[in-house]
VMD Tcl script that draws the C-alpha trace (Angstrom):
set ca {
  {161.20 166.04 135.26}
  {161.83 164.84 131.89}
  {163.88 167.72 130.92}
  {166.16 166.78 134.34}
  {166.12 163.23 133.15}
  {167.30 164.15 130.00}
  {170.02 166.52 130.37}
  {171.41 164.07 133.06}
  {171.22 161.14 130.31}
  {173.19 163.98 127.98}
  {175.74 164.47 130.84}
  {176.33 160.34 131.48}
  {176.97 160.13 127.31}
  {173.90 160.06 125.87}
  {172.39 157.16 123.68}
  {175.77 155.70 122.79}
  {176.14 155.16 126.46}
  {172.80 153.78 127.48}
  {172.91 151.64 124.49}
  {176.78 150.25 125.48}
  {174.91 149.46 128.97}
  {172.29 147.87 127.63}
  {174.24 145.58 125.58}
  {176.49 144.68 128.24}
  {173.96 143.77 131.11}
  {172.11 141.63 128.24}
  {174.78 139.93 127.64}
  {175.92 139.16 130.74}
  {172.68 137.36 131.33}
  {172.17 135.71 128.03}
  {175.52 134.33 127.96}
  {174.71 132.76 131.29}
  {171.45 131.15 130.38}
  {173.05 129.81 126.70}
  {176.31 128.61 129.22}
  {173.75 126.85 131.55}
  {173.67 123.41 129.92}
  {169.40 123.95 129.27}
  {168.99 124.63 133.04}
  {167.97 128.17 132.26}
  {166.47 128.05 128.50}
  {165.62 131.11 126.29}
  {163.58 130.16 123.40}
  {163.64 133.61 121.67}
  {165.58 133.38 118.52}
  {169.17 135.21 119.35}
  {168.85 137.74 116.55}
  {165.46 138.77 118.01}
  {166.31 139.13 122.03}
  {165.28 142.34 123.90}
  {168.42 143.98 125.45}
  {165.47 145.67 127.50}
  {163.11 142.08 128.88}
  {165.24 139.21 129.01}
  {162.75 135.90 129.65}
  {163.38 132.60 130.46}
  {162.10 129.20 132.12}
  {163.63 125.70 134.03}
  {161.85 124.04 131.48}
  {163.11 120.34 133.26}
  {161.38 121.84 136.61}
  {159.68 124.80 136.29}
  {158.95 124.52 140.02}
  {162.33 125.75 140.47}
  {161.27 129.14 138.66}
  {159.09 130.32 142.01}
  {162.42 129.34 144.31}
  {165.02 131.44 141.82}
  {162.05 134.39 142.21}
  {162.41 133.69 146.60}
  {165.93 133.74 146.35}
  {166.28 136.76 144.33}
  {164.25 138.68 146.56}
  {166.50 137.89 149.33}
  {169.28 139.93 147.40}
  {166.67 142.50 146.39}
  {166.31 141.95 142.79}
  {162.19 142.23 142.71}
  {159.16 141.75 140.39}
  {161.11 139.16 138.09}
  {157.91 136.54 138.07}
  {157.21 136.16 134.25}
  {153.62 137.36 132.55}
  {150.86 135.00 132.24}
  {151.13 135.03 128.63}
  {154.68 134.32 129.05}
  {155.14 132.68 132.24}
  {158.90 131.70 133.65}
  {161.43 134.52 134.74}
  {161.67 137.82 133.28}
  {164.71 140.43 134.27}
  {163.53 143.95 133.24}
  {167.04 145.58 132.65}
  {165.75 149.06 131.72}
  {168.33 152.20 132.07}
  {167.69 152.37 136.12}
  {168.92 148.96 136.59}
  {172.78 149.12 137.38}
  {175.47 146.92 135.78}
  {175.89 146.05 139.34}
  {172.31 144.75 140.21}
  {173.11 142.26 137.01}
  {176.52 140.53 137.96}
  {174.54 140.30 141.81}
  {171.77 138.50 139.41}
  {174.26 136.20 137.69}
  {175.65 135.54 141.15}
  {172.57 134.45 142.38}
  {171.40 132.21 139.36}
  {174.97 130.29 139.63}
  {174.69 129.75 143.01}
  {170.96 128.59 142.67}
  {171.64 126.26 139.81}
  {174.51 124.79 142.20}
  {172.50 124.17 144.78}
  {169.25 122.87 142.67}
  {170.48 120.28 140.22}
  {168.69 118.76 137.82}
  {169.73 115.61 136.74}
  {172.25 116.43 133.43}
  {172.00 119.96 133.71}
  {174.36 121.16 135.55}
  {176.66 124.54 135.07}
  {179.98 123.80 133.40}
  {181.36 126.24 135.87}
}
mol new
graphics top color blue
foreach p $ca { graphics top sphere $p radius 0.5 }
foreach p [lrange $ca 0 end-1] q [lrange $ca 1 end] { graphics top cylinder $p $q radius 0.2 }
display resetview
């Protein structure tokens, strides 16, 4: 299996490819939460964010964070609950995780910050 998985890695480009992936699904989603206005907030210093584990809370309502999880499930984007340790949201964007299944994500966080406003927080959109 592994030597499958890795000669159809070769074939798709290799590590410059996977790595050009990763960078662009991470930022899509970064550059939505720092866009958000603090409604989605990552604390983790920018030079220092995982392209891989992207985490982040609704710090002004972090009852919200269950609801985003409900809604994402509804579009199939699963297991996104944050670890006890570091509770909140957390996108696992590993190489099976499409480009596709991202801009679906942003999609979804958009339309749930439009529809769950918090009081000086909304999108500039």
């Amino acid at each position: 299996m592994t030597a499958l998985n890795a000669s159809y890695m070769n074939h798709m480009g290799g590590l410059p490819y996977y790595s050009k992936i990763a960078a662009i699904k991470s930022k899509m989603l970064y550059d939505l939460i720092d866009s958000s206005n603090g409604y989605y907030v990552n604390k983790t210093d920018k030079a220092f964010r995982s392209r891989m584990n992207i985490n982040f809370r609704i710090p002004a309502n972090t009852k919200l964070e269950d609801e985003l999880i409900r809604e994402c499930e509804k579009h199939r984007i699963i297991n996104i609950k944050g670890h006890a340790f570091n509770p909140g949201v957390r996108i696992s964007s590993y190489n099976a995780m499409p480009v596709e299944g991202v801009i679906v994500l942003c999609k979804v966080m958009r339309q749930f910050q439009k529809e769950n406003p918090i009081h000086g927080r909304q999108a500039r959109m």
